[in-house]
Structures are given as structure tokens and as C-alpha cells.
C-alpha positions as CSV (number, residue, x, y, z in Angstrom):
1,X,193.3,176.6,213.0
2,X,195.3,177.1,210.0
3,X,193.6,175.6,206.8
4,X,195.6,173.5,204.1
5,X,194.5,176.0,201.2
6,X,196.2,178.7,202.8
7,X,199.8,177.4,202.9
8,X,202.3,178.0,200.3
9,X,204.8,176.3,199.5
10,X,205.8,173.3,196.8
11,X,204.6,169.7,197.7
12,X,207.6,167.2,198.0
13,X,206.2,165.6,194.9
14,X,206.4,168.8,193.0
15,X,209.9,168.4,193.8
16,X,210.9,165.3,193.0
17,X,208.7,165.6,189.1
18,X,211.4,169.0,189.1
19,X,214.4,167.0,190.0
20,X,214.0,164.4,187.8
21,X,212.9,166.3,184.3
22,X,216.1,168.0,185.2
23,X,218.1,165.2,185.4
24,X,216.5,163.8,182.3
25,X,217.6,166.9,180.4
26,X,221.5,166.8,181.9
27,X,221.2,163.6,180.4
28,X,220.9,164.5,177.1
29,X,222.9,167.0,177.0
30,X,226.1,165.3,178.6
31,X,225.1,162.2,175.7
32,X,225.0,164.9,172.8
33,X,228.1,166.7,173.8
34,X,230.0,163.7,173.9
35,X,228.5,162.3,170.7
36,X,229.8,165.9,169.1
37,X,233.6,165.4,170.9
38,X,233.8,161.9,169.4
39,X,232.9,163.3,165.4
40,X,235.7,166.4,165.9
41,X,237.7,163.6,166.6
42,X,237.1,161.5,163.9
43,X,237.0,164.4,161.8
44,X,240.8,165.4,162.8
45,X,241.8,162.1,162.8
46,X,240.5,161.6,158.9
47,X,242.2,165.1,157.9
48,X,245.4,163.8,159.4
49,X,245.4,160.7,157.0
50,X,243.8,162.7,154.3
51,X,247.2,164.4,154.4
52,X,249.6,161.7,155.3
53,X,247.9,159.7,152.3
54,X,249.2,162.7,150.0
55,X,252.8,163.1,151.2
56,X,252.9,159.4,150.8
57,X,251.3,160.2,146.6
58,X,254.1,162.8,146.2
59,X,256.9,161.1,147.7
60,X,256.1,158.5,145.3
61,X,255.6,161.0,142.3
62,X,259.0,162.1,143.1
63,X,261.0,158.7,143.7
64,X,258.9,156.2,142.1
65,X,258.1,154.4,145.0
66,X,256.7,154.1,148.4
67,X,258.6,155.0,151.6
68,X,259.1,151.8,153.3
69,X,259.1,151.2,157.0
70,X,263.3,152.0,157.1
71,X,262.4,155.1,155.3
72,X,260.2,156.3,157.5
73,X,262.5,154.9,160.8
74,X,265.5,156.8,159.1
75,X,267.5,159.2,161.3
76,X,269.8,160.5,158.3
77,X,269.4,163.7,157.2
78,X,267.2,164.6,155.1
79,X,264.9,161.9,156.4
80,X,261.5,160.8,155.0
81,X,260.1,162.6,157.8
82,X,262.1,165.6,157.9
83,X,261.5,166.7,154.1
84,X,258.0,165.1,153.7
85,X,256.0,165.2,156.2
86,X,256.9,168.5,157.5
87,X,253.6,170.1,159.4
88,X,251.9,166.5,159.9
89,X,250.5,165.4,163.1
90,X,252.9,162.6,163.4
91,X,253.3,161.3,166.4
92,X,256.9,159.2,167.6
């Protein structure tokens, strides 16, 4: 007769704790990388204005106004776009 002390072995609720403090850490980590993909975003997103904002400052230093909504639709050459916003993530 075989006793119980002598077998080795994991119990299947040994297991199951395993499974589910590993699933509990997956967790977290899947909730913090997609917390840290959403402020790059926003980050990017903020430069990008950042720097349309100033185009928009120095087109207006050098005309005295604003570019309107045809200035910035304009397909002559040079257009707004073309000689002010060159390098901008703009997006048609």
C-alpha cells in the first residue's frame, strides 16, 4: 500500500492558486502597457499642435493675418501648406 505522504506531485488546487495569480499579473501588465501607448499618443498628438500652433504664429508675423480655410485648401503654388507647414504631420 502506497501512503499519501509519499507522492509528489502538485495538488490541483496548487494549480489553479498558480494560474490565477498569473492571470492577475497579465492583467496588469496588459492595463499598464496600454495606459503607456495611450500618453505617447497624446504626447505626439500635443507636439503636432505645439507646432502647427507656431507655423500658424509666423505665418501671421509675416502676412498679418491668419491663414483662412481657402488658404489652407489652396492648390497654387506656393501654397500655405507647401511653404509653411513643410515637415508637419498633416494629414489630407
Amino acid at each position: 500500500m502506497v501512503s499519501l505522504k509519499n507522492k509528489k506531485g502538485f495538488t490541483i488546487v496548487e494549480l489553479l492558486i498558480v494560474i490565477v495569480v498569473i492571470g492577475i499579473l497579465a492583467t496588469l501588465v496588459i492595463v499598464t502597457f496600454t495606459g503607456i501607448q495611450q500618453k505617447g499618443r497624446n504626447s505626439q498628438r500635443q507636439t503636432d499642435i505645439n507646432a502647427i500652433q507656431s507655423q500658424a504664429e509666423a505665418f501671421f508675423a509675416q502676412h498679418g493675418f491668419y491663414p483662412t480655410l481657402a488658404d489652407l485648401q489652396d492648390t497654387s503654388t506656393p501654397s500655405f501648406i507647401a511653404t509653411h507647414m513643410k515637415g508637419l504631420p498633416l494629414r489630407h
